[in-house]
Structures are given as C-alpha cells and as structure tokens.
KOLZASE-96178 format. One record per residue (C-alpha): residue in one letter; chain; x, y, z. Coordinates in steps of 0.001 Angstrom, whole numbers, plus 524288, in hexadecimal, padded with zeros to 5 digits. Layout:
["A" "A" [X Y Z]],
...
! end
This chain:
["X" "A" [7A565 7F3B9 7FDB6]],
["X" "A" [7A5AC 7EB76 80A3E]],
["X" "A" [7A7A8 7DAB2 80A39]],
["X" "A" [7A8A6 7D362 813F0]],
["X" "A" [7B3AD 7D0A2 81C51]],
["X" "A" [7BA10 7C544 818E9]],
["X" "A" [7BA41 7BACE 8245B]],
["X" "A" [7C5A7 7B887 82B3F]],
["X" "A" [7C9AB 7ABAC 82C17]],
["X" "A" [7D207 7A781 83870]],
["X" "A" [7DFEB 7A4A8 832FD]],
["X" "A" [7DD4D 7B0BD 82A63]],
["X" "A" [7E4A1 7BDF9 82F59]],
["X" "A" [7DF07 7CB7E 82FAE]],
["X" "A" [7E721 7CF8F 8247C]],
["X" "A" [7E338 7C463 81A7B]],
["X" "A" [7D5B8 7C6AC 81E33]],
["X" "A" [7D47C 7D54E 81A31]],
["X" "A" [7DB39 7D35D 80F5F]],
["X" "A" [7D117 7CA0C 80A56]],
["X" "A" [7C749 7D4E0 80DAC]],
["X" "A" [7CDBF 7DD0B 805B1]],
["X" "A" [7CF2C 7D50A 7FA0E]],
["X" "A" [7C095 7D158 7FC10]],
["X" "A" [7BC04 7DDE8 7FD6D]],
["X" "A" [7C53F 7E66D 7F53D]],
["X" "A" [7C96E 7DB64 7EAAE]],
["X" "A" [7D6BA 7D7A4 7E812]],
["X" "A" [7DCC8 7CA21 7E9E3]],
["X" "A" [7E19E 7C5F7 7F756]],
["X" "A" [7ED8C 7BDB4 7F80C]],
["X" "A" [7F048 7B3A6 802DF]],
["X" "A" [7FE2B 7B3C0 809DA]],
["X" "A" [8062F 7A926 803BA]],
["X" "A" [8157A 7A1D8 8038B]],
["X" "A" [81AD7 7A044 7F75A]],
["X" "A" [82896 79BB1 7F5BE]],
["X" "A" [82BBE 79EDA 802B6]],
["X" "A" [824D7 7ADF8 8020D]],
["X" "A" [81C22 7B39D 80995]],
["X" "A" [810D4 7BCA2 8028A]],
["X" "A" [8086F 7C37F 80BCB]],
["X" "A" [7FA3F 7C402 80758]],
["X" "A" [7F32E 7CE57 7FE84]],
["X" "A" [7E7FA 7D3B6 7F794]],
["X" "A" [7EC1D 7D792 7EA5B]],
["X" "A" [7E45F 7E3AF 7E2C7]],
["X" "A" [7E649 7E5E6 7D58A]],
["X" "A" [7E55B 7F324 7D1CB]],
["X" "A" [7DE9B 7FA92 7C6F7]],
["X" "A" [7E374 7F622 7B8F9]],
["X" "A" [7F3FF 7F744 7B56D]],
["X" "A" [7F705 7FA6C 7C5AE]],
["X" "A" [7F98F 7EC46 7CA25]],
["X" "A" [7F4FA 7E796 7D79E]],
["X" "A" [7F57F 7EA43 7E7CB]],
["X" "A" [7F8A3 7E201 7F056]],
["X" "A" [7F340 7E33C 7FF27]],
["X" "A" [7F83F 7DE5E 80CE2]],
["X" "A" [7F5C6 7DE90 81A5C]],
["X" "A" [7FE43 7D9BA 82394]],
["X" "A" [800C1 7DC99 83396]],
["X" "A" [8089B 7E740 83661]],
["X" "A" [81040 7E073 841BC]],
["X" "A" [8122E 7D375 8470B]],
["X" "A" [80E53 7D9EA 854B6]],
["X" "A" [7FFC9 7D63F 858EC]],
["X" "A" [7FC4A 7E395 85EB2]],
["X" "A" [7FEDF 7EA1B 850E4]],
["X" "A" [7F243 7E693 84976]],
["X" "A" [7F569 7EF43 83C4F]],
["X" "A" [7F513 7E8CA 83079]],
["X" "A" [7FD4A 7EDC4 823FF]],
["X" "A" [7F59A 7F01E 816B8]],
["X" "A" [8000E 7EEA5 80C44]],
["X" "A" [7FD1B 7F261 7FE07]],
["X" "A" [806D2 7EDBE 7F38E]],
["X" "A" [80689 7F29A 7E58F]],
["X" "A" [810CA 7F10C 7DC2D]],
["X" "A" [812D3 7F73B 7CEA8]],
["X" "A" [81CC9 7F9A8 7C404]],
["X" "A" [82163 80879 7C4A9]],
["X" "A" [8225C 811A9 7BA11]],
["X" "A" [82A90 81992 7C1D7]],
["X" "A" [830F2 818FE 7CEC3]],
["X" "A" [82A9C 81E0B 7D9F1]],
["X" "A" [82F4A 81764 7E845]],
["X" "A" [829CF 81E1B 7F502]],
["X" "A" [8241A 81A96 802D5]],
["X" "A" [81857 82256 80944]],
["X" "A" [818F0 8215E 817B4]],
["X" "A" [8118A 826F6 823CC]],
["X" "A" [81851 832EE 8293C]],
["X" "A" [8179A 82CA8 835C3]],
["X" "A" [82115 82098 8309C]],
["X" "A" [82C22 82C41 82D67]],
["X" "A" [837A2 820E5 83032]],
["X" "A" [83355 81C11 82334]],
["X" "A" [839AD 8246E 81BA8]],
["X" "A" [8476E 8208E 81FF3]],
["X" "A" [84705 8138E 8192E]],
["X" "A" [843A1 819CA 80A87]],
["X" "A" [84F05 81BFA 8061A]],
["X" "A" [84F45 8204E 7F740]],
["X" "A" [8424A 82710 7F8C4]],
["X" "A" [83F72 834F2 7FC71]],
["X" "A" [837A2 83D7F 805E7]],
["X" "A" [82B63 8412A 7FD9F]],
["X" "A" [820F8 84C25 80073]],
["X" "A" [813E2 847A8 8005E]],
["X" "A" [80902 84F1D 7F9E4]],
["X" "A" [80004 85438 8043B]],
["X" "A" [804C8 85900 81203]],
["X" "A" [7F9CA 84F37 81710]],
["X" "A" [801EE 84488 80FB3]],
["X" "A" [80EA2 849B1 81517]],
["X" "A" [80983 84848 82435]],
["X" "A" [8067C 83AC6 823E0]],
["X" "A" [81090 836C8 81A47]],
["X" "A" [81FA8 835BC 81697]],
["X" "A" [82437 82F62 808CB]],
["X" "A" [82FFC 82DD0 80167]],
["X" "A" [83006 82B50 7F2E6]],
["X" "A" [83ACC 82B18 7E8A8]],
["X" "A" [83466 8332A 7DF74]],
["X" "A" [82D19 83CB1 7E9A0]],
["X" "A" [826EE 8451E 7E075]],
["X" "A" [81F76 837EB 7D86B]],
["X" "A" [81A8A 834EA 7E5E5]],
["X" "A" [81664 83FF8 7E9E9]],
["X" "A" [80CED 83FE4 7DD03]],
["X" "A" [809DA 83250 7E0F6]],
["X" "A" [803DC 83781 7ED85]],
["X" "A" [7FC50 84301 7E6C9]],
["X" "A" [7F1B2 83564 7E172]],
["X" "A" [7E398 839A4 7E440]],
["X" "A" [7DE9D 8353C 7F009]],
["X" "A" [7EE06 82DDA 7F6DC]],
["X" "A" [7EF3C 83AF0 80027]],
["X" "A" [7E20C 8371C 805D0]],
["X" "A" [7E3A6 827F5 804FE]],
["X" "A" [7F09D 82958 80C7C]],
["X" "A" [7E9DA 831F4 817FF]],
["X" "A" [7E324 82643 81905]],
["X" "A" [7EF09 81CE7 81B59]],
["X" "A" [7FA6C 824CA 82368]],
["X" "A" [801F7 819B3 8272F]],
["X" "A" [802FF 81456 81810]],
["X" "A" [8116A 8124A 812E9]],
["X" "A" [8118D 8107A 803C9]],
["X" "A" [81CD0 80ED3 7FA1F]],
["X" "A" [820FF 80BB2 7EF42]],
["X" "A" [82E8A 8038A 7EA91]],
["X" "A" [8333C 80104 7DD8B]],
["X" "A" [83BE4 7F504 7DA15]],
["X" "A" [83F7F 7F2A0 7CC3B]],
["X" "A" [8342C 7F2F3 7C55C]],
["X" "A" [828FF 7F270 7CF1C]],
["X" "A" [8249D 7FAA1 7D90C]],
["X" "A" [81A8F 7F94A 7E57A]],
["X" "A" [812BD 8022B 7EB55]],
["X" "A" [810B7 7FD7A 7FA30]],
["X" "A" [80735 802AC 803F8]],
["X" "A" [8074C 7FD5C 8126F]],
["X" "A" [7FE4C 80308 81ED8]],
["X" "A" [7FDA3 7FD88 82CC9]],
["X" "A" [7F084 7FE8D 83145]],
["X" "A" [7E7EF 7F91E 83BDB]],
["X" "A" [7DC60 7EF37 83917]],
["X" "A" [7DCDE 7F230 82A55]],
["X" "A" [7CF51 7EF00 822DC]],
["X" "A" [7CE5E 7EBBE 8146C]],
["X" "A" [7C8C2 7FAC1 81312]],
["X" "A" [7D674 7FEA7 817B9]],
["X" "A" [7DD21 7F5CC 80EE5]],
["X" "A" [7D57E 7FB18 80241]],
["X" "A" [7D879 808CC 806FA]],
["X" "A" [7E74C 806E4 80730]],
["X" "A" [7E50E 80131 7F9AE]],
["X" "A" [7DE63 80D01 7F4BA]],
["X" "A" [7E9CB 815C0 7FB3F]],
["X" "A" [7F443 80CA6 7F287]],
["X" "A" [7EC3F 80D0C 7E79B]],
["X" "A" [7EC29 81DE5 7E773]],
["X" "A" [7FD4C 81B43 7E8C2]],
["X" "A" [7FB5C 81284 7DCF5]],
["X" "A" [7F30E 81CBC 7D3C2]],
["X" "A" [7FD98 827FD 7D8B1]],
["X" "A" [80835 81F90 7D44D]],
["X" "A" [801AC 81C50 7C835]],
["X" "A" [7FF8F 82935 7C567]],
["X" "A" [80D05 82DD7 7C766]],
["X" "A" [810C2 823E3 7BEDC]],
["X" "A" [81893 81BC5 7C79C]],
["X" "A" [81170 80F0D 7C2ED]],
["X" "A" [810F4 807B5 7B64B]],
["X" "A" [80572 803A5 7B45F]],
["X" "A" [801CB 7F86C 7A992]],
["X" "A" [7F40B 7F889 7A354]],
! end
C-alpha cells in the first residue's frame, strides 16, 4: 500500500524524513534524537514484533562525513534473552579482512555454494548456525543484500542481533526489506532454540 511522502521540512535531514515515511507507512513508533544526562541517542523507529519476540529498532545514518559519499546506513537492532549461546558475524566475501578481528569465533561453511560465494561467517557454535541459515526463504533474502554484515553478541544475560547495510539513496521499500531479511534471522534463531521467548 502506497502513502504519501511525508514533506520535508527545511531544518529536517534526509534521514529523519524517511524514517517518518516509514513509520507512516509501515507503522511503528519513530523516536526523535535527544540529550539526556549528557547522552546522545540517535533517532529510531521502533517495531514490535509478533507476540513474546520483543521489538526492532531501525536507523539510518551517513556512511561518511565526506560529501561525495552519499550512502546512508540502515541499522536494525533487536535484542533478546538467549536460551542458548550462539555468537557469530555474517560478512560479504568481498570484506575478507573481517575475519581477523573475531577472535573466539570460527570459520563456518555456509549452506549453499551460492551462499558461500558471496559470503564468509564465523560462529562459535558453527554447526547451530549453519541450521540458522537453512530458514525458508534467508538464502534468497540475502541474494538480495550482498553487502549485509549481521551478528550476534551475548553479554550476561542478553543478547542482540544487529544488521547494518551501506546503500545508496535508500527508500522506505528498502528499509522494510532489510526488516523482512532480520526478521527470517529471527524465526531461524527461534527455531533453533537460541531465544527465550515469553508468552
């Protein structure tokens, strides 16, 4: 379903205007930038997901302070308590010099040999991960998005799941469909049983 754009106002940036798109034409709850006790929070549009998974969180922010780079960064955010651990990153095969700051994690096969040309990933439990992967329908999403890095971390009891992508002159169509590609890691974990889930 299409809505209107919604207007840009002068003082308003690119980034703060399609994510009020989004929230208009998606739902969710946008969330301005703010200070509080001398913090900076960037703004958001928070999603809740379907009942017992918790809630997204989106961004988009400039990829560079350097004027002739116009990509933007769409940042998804989601944050659960873990039944079990599971800690990897999922990079493009073209970023290789990624792997030599994941220390603790290790080299993982992916599942297809389409998944294994235009991706590396380490994991600490490989074989979890690669069952992660196997979700219907996240080998296609991720053809769709081959510069996507997404892990996961785990500190004391809580865990985040964090998608980023660089990409140039984003829409809110692209924003949903990095959401959909997050949601598919979120149902793979689930189903692997890496997240608690409360009902």
């Amino acid at each position: 379903m299409q809505t209107k754009a919604v207007r840009k106002r002068w003082w308003e940036s690119k980034t703060t205007v399609l994510l009020k798109e989004y929230e208009k034409m998606y739902g969710g709850k946008f969330v301005a930038a703010k200070f509080k006790d001398f913090k900076y929070t960037g703004q958001y549009v928070r999603v809740l997901l379907t009942k017992g998974l918790g809630e997204c969180t989106i961004t988009l922010t400039e990829a560079s302070s350097d004027s002739s780079n116009k990509n933007l960064v769409i940042g998804i955010k989601y944050s659960f308590r873990p039944r079990r651990k599971l800690e990897f990153d999922l990079f493009s095969a073209k970023r290789p010099a990624f792997a030599l700051f994941l220390h603790g994690r290790r080299p993982t096969t992916l599942p297809t040999s389409d998944m294994n040309k235009r991706f590396q990933a380490r994991a600490s439990h490989p074989s979890v991960f690669r069952s992660v992967l196997k979700q219907d329908g996240l080998a296609e999403a991720l053809d769709q998005h081959p510069s996507a890095y997404v892990r996961t971390r785990v500190k004391e009891n809580k865990a985040t799941l964090t998608f980023t992508e660089s990409c140039k002159n984003p829409d809110v169509l692209k924003i949903e469909d990095c959401l959909k590609l997050v949601n598919l890691f979120i149902a793979g974990l689930q189903e692997q049983g890496v997240i608690y889930v409360t009902h």
